[in-house]
OpenMM code with the backbone's topology and positions (N, CA, C; nanometers):
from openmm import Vec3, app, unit

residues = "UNK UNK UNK UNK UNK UNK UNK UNK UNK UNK UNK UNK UNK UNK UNK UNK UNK UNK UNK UNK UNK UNK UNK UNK UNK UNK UNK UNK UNK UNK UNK UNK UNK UNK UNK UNK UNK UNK UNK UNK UNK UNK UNK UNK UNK UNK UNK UNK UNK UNK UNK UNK UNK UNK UNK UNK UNK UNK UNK UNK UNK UNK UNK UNK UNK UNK UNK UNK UNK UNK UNK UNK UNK UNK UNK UNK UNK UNK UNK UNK UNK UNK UNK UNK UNK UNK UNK UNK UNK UNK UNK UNK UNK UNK UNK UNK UNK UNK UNK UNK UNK UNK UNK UNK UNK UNK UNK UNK UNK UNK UNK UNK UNK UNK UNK UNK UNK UNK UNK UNK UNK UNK UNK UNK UNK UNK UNK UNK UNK UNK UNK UNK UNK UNK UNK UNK UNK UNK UNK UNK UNK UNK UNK UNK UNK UNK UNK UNK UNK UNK UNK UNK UNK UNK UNK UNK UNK UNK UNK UNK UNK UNK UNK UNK UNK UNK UNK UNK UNK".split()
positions = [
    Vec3(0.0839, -0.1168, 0.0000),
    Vec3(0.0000, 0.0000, 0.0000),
    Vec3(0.0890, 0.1239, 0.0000),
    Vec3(0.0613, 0.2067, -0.0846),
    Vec3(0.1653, 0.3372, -0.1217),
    Vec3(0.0802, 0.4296, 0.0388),
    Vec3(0.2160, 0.4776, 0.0895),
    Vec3(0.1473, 0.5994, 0.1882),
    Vec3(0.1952, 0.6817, 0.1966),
    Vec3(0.3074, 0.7473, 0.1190),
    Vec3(0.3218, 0.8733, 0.0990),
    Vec3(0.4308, 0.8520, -0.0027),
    Vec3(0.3820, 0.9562, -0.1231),
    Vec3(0.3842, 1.0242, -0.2083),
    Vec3(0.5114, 1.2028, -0.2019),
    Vec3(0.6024, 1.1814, -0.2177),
    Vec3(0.6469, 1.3106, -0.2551),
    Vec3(0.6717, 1.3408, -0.3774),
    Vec3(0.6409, 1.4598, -0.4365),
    Vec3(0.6860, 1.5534, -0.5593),
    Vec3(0.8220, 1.6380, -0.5396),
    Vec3(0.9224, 1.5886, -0.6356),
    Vec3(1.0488, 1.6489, -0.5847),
    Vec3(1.0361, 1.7570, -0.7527),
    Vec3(1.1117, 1.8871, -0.7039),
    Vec3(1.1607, 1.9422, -0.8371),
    Vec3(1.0757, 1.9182, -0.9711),
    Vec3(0.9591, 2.0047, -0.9719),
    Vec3(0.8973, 1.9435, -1.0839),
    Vec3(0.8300, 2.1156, -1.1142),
    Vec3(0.7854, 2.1357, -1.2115),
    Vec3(0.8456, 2.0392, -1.3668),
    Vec3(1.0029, 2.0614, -1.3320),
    Vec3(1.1015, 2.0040, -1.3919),
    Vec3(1.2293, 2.0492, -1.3753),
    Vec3(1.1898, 2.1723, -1.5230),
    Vec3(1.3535, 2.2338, -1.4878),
    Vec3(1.3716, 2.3623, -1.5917),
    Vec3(1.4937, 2.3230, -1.6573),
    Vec3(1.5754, 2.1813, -1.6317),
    Vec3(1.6488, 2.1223, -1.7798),
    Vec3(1.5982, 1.9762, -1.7242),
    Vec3(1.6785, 1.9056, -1.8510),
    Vec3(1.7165, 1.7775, -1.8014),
    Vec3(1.7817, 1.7163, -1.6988),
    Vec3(1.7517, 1.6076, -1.6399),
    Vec3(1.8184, 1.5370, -1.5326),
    Vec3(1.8445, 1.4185, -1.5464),
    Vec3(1.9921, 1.3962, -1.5204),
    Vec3(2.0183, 1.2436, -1.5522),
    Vec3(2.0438, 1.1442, -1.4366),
    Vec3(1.9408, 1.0810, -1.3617),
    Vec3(1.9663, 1.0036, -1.2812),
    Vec3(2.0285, 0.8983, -1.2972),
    Vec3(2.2067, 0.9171, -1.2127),
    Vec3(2.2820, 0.8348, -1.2609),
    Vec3(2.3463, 0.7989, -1.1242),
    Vec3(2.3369, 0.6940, -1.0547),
    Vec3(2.4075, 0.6528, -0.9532),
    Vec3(2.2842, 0.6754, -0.8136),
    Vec3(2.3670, 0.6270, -0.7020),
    Vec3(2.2756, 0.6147, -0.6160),
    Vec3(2.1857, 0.7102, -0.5421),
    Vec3(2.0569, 0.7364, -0.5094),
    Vec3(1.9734, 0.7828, -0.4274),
    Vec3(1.9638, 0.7709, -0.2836),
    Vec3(1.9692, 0.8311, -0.2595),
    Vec3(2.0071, 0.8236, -0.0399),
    Vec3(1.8974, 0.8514, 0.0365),
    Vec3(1.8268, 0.7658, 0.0788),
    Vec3(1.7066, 0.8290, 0.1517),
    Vec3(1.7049, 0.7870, 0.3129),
    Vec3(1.7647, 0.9058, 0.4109),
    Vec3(1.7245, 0.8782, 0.5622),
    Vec3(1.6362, 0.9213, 0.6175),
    Vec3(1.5355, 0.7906, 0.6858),
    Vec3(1.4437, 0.8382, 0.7393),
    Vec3(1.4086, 0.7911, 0.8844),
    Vec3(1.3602, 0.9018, 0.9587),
    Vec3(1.3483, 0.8534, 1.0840),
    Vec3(1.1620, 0.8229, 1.1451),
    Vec3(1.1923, 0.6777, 1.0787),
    Vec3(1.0530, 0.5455, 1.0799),
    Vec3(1.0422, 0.5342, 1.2302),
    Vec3(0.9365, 0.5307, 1.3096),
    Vec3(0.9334, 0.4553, 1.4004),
    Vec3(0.7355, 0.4518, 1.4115),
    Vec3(0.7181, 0.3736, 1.4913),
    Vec3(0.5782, 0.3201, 1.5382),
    Vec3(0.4904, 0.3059, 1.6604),
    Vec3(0.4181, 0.3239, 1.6663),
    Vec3(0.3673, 0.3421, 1.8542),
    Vec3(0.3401, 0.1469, 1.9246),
    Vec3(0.4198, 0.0607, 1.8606),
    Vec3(0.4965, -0.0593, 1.8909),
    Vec3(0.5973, -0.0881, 1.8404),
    Vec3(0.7008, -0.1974, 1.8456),
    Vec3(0.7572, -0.2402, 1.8030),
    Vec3(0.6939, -0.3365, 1.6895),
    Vec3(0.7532, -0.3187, 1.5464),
    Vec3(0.7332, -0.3937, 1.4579),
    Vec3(0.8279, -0.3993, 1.3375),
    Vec3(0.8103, -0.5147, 1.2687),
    Vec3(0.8619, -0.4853, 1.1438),
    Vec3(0.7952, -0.4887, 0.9993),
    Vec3(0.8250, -0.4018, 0.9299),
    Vec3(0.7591, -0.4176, 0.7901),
    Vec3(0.8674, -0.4137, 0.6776),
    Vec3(0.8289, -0.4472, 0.5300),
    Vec3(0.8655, -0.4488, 0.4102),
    Vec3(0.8404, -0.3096, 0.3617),
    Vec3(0.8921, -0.2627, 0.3339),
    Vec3(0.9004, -0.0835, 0.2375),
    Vec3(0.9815, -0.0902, 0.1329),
    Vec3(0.9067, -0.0516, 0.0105),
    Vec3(0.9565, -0.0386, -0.1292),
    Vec3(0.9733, 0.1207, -0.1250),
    Vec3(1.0550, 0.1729, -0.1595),
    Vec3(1.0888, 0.3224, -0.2316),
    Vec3(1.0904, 0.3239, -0.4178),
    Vec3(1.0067, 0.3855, -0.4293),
    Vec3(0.9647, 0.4035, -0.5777),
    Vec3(1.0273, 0.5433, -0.6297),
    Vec3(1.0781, 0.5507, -0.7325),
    Vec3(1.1698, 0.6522, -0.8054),
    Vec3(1.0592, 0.7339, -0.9375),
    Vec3(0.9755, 0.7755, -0.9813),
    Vec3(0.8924, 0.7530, -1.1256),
    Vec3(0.9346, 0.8906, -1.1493),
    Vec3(0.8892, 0.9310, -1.2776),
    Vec3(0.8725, 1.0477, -1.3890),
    Vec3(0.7867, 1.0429, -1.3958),
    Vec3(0.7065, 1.2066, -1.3948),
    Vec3(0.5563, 1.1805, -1.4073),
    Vec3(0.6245, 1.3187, -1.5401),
    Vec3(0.5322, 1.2436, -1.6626),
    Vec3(0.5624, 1.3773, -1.7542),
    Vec3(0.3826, 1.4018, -1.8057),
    Vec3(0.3787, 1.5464, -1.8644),
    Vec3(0.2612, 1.5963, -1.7999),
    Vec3(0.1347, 1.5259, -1.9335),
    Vec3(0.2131, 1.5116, -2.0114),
    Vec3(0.1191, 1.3893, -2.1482),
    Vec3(0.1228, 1.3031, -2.1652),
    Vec3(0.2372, 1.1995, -2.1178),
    Vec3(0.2532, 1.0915, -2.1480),
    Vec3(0.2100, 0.9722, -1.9739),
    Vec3(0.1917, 1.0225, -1.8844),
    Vec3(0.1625, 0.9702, -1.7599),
    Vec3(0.2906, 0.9452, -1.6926),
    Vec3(0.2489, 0.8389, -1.6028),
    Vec3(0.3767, 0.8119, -1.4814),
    Vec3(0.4608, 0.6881, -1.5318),
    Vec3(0.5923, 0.6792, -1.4989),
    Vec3(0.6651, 0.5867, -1.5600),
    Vec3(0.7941, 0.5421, -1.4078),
    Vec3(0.8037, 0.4110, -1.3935),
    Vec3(0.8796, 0.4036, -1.2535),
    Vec3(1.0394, 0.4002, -1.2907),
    Vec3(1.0749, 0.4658, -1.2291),
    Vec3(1.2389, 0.5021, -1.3222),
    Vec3(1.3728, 0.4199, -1.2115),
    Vec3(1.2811, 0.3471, -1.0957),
    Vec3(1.3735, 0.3168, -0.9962),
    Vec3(1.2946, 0.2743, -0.8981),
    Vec3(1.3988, 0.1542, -0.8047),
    Vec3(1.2520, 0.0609, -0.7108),
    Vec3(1.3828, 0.0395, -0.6328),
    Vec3(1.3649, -0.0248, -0.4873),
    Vec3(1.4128, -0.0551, -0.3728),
    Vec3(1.3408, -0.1472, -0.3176),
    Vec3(1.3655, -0.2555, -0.2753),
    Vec3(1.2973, -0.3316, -0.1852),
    Vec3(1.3601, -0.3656, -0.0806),
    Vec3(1.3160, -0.3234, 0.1188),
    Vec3(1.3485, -0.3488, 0.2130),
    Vec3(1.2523, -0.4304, 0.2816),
    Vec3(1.3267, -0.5860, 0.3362),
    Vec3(1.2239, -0.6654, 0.3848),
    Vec3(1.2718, -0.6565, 0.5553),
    Vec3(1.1680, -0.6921, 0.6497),
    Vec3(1.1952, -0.6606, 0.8104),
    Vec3(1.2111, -0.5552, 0.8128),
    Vec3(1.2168, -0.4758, 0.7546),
    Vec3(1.2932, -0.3476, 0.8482),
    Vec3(1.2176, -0.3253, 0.9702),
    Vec3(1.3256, -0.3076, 1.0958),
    Vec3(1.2477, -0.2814, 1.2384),
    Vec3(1.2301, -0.1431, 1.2560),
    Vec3(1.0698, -0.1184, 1.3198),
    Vec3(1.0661, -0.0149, 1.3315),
    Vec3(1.0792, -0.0014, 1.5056),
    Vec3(1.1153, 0.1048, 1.5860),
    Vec3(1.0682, 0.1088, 1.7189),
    Vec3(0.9742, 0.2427, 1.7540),
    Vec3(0.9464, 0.1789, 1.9266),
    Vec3(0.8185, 0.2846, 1.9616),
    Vec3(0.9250, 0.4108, 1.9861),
    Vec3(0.8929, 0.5308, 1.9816),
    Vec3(0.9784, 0.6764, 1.9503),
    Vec3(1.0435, 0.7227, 1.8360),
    Vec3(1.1170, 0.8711, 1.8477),
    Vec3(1.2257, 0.8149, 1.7292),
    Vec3(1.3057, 0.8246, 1.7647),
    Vec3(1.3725, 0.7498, 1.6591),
    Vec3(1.5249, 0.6874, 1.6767),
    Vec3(1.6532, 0.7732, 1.6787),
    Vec3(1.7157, 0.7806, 1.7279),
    Vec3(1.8547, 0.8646, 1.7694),
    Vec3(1.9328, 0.9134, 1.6182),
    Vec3(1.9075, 0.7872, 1.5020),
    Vec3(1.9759, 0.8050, 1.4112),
    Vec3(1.8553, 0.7429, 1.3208),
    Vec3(1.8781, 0.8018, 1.1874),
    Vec3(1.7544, 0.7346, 1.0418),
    Vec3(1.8105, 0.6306, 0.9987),
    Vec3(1.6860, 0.5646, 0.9569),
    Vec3(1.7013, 0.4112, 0.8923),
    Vec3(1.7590, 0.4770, 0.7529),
    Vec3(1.8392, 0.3984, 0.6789),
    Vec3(1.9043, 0.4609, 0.5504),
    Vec3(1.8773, 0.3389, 0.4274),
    Vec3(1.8244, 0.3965, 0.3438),
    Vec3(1.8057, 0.3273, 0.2419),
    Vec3(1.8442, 0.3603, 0.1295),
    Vec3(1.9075, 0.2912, 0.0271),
    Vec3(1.9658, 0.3179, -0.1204),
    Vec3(1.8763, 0.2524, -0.2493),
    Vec3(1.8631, 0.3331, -0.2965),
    Vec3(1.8274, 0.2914, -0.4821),
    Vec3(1.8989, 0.3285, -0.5651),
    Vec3(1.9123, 0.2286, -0.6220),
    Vec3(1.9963, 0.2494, -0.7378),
    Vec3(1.9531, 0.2189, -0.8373),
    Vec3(1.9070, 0.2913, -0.9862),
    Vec3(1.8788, 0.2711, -1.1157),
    Vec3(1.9742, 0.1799, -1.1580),
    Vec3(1.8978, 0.0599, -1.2493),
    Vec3(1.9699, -0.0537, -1.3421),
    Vec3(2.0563, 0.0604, -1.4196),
    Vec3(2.0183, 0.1300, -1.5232),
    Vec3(2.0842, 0.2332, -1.5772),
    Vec3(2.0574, 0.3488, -1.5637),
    Vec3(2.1530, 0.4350, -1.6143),
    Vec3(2.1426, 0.5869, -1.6160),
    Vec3(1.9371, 0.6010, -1.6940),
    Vec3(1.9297, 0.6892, -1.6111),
    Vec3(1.7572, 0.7231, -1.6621),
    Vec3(1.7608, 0.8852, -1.6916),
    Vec3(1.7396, 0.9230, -1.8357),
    Vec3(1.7069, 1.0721, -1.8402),
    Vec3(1.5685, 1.0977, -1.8268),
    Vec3(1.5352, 1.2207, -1.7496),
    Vec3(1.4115, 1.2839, -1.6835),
    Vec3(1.4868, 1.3716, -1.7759),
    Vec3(1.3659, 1.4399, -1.8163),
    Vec3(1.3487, 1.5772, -1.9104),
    Vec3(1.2970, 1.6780, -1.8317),
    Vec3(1.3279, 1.8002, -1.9425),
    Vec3(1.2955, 1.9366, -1.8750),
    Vec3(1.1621, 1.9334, -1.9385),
    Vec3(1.0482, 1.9453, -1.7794),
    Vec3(0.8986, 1.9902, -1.8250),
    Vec3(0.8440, 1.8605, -1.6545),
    Vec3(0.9609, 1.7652, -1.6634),
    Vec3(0.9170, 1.6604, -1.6259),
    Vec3(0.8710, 1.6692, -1.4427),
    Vec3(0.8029, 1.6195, -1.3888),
    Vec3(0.8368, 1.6105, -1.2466),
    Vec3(0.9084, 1.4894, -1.1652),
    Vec3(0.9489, 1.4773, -1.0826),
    Vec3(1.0394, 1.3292, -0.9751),
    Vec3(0.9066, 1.3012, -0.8784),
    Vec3(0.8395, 1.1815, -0.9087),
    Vec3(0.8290, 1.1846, -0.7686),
    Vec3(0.8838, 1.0300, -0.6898),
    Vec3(0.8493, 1.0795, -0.5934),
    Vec3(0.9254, 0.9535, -0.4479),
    Vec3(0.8014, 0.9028, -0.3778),
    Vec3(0.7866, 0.7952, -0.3932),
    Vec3(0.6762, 0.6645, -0.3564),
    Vec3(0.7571, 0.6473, -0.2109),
    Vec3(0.6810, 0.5741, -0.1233),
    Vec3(0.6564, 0.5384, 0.0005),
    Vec3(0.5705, 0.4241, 0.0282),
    Vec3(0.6252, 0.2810, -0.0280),
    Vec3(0.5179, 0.1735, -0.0022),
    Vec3(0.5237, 0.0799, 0.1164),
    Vec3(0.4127, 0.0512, 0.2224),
    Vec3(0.4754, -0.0260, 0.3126),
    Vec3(0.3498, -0.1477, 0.2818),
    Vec3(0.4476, -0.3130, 0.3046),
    Vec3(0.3831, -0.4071, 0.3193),
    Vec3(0.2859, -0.4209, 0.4554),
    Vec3(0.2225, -0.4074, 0.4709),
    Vec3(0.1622, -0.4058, 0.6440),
    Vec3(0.1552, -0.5728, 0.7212),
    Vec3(0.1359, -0.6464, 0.6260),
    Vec3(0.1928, -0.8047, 0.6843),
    Vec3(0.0213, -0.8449, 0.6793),
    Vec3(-0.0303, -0.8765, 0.7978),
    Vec3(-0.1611, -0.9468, 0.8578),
    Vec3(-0.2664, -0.8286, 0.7738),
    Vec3(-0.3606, -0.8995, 0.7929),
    Vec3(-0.4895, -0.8141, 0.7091),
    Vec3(-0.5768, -0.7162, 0.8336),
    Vec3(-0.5248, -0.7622, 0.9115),
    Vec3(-0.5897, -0.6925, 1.0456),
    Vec3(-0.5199, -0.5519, 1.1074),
    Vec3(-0.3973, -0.5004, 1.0432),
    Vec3(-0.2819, -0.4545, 1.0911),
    Vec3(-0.3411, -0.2949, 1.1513),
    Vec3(-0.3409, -0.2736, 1.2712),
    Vec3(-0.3759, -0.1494, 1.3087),
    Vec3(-0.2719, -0.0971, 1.3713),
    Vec3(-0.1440, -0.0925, 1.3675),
    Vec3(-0.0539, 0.0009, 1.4219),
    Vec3(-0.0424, 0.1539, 1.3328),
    Vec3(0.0383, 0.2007, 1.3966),
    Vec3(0.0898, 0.3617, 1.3753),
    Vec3(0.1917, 0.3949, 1.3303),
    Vec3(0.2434, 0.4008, 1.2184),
    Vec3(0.4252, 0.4252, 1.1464),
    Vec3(0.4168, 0.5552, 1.1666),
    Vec3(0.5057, 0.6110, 1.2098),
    Vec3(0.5513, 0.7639, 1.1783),
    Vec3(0.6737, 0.7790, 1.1000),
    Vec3(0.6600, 0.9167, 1.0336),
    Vec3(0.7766, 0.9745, 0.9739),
    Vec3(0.8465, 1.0908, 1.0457),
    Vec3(0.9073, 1.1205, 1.1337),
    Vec3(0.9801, 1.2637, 1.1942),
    Vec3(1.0249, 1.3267, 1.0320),
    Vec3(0.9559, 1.4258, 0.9959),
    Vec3(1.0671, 1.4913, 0.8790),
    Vec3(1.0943, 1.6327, 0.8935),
    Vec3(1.1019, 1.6970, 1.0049),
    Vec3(1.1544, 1.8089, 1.0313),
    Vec3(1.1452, 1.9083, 1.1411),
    Vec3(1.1810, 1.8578, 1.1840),
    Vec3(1.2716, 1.8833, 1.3006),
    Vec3(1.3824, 1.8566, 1.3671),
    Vec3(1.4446, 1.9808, 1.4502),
    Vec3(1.5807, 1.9912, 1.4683),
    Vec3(1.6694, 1.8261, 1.4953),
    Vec3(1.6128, 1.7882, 1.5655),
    Vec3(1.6677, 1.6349, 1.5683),
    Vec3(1.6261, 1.5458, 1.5291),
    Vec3(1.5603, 1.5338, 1.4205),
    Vec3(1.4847, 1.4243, 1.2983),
    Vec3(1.4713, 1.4396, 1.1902),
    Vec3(1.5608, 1.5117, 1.0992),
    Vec3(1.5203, 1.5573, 0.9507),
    Vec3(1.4990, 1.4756, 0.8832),
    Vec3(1.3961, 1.4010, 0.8266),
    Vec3(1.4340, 1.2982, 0.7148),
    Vec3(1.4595, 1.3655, 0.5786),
    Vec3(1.5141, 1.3024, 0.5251),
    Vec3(1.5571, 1.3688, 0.3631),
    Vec3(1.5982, 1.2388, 0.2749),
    Vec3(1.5495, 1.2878, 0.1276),
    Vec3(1.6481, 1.2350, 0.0434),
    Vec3(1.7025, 1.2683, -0.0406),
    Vec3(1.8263, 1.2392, -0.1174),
    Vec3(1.9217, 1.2591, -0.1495),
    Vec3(1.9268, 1.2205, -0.3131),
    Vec3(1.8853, 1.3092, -0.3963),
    Vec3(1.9683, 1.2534, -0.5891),
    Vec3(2.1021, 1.2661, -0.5965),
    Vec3(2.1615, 1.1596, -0.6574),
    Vec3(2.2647, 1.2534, -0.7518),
    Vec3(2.2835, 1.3943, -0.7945),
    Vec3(2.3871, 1.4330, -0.7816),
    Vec3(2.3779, 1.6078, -0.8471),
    Vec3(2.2617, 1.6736, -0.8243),
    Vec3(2.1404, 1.6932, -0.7336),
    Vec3(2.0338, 1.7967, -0.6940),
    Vec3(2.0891, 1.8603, -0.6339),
    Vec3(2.1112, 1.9858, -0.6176),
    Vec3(2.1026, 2.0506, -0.5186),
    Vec3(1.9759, 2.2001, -0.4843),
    Vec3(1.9047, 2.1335, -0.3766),
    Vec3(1.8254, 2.2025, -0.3547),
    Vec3(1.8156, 2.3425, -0.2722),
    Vec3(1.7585, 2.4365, -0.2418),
    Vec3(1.7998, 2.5723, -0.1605),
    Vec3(1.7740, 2.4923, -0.0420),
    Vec3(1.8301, 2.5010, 0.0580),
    Vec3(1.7874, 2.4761, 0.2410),
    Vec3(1.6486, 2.5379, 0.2617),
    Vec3(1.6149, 2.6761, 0.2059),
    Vec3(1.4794, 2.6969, 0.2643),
    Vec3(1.3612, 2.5802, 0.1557),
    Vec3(1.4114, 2.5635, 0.0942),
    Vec3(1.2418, 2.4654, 0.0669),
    Vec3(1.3137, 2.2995, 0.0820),
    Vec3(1.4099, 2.2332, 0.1739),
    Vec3(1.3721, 2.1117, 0.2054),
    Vec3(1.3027, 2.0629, 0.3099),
    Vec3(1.2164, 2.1514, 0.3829),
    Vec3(1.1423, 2.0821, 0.4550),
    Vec3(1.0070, 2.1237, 0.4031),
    Vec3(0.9868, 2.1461, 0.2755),
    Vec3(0.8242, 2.1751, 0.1727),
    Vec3(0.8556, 2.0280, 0.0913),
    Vec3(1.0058, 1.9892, 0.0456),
    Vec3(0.9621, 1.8845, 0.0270),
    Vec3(0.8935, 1.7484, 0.0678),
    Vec3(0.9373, 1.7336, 0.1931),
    Vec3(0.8963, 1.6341, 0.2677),
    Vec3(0.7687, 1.6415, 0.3413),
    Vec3(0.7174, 1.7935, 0.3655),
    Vec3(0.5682, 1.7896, 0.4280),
    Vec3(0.4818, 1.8375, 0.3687),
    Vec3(0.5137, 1.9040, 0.2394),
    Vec3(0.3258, 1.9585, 0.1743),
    Vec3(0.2793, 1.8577, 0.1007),
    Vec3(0.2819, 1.6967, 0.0630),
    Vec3(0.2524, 1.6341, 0.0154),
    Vec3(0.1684, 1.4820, 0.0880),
    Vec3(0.2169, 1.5127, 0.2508),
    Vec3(0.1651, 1.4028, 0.3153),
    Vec3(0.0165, 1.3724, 0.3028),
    Vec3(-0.0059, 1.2737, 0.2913),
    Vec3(-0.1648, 1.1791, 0.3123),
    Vec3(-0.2225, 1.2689, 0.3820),
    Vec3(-0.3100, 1.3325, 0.3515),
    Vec3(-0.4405, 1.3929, 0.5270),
    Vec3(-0.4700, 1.3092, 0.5582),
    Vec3(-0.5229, 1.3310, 0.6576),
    Vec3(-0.6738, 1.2540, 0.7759),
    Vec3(-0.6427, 1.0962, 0.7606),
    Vec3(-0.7102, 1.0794, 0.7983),
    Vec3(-0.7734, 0.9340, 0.8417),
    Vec3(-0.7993, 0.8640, 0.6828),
    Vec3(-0.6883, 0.7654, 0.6598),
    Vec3(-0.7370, 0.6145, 0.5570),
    Vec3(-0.7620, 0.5511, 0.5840),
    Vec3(-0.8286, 0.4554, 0.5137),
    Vec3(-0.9052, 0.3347, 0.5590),
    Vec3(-0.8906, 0.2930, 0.4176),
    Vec3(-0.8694, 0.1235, 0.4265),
    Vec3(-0.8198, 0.0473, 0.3215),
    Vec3(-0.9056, -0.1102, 0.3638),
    Vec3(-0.9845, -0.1430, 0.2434),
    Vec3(-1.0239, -0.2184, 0.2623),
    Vec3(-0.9503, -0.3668, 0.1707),
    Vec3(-0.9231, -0.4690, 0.2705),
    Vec3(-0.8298, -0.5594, 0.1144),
    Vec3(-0.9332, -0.7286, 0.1657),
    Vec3(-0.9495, -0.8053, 0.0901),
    Vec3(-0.9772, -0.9082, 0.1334),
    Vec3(-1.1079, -0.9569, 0.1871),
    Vec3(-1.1553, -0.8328, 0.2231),
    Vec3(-1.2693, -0.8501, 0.3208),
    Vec3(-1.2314, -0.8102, 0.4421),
    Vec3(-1.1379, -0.8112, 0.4545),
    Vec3(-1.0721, -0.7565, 0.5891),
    Vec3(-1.0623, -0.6096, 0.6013),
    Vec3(-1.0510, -0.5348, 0.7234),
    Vec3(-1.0328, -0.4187, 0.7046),
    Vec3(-0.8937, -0.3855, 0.7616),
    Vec3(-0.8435, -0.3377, 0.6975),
    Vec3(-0.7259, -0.2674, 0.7520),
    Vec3(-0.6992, -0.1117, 0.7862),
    Vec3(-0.6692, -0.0394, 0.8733),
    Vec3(-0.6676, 0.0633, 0.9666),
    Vec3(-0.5771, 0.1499, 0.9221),
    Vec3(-0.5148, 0.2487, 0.8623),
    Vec3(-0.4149, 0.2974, 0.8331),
    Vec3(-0.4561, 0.4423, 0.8659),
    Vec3(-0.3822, 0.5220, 0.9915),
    Vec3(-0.3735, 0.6722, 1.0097),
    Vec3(-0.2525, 0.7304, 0.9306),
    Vec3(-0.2701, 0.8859, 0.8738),
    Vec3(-0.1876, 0.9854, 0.8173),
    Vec3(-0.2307, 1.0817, 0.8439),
    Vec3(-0.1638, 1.1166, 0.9779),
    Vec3(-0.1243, 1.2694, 1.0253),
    Vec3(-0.0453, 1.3212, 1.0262),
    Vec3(-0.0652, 1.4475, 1.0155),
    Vec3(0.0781, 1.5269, 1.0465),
    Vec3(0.0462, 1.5982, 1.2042),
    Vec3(0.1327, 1.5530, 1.2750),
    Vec3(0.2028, 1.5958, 1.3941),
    Vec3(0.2879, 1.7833, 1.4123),
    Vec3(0.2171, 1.8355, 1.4655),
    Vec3(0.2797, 1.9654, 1.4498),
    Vec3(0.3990, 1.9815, 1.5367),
    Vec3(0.4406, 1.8779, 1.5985),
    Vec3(0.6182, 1.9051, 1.6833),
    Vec3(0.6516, 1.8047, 1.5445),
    Vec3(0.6470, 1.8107, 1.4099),
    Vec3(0.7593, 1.7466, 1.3213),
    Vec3(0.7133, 1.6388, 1.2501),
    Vec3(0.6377, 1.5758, 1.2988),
    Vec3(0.6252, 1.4396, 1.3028),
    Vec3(0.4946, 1.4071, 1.2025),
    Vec3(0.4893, 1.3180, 1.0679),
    Vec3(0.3997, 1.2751, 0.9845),
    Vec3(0.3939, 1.1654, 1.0566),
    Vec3(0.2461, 1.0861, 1.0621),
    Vec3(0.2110, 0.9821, 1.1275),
    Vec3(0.1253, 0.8856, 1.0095),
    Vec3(0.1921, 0.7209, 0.9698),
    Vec3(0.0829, 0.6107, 0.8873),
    Vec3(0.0547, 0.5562, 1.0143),
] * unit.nanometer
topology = app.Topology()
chain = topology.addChain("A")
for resn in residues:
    res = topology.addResidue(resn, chain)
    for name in ("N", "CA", "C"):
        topology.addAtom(name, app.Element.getBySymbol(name[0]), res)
């Protein structure tokens, strides 16, 4: 289940050649201890032709704990090959977590900004101004309350944003 969605740099104003690795630290934790599977999705969304996935990650277990964590979980993607994104195009950054059981009602959070939790991620050659990396990571979060139905089962999924920093699945 995708639960958050960021738009990085879009449209761009040239080309971009995503070439080498992507760095993404984030400081995950949950109101238990658990572990889940999280895919990080890389796509091009160009504005006629639709969305296209330009880059994938797959992390299985990853542990999450209750608070956050002193230091971010760090994850890498790396494109099979060099991928050109065009000028017009937008980046965006997927956020998929496996939730496991069909019943799953816990709480994932994201800390993404604040003084001792920045999450961020990292392209090749971007460099972004300091005043808008923390618009990347929070004007795009999930609102309110989801609810996901799979199976017949219901599954529970909150997305808040926390005003000391903190995005909450």
């Amino acid at each position: 289940m995708r639960v958050w969605a960021f738009y990085l740099h879009g449209p761009l104003e040239a080309d971009y050649l995503l070439n080498g690795e992507l760095n993404a630290q984030l400081f995950l934790y949950a109101n238990e201890p658990l572990e889940v599977d999280i895919e990080l999705k890389v796509r091009r969304v160009q504005e006629d032709k639709g969305v296209k996935k330009v880059a994938a990650s797959k992390f299985r277990g990853v542990p999450l704990l209750e608070g956050i964590p002193a230091e971010p979980l760090e994850f890498k993607v790396v494109p099979r090959r060099p991928v050109l994104i065009e000028e017009g195009d937008t980046i965006l950054v997927e956020f998929w977590f496996k939730l496991g059981e069909p019943d799953f009602e816990s709480t994932i959070y994201l800390a993404y900004d604040s003084e001792d939790a920045h999450s961020q991620v990292e392209f090749p050659g971007i460099v972004m101004p300091e005043a808008l990396l923390p618009l990347f990571l929070i004007a795009p979060l999930l609102p309110g309350l989801m609810k996901v139905f799979s199976s017949g089962r219901k599954k529970s999924v909150d997305s808040v944003v926390d005003p000391g920093g903190a995005g909450s699945l």
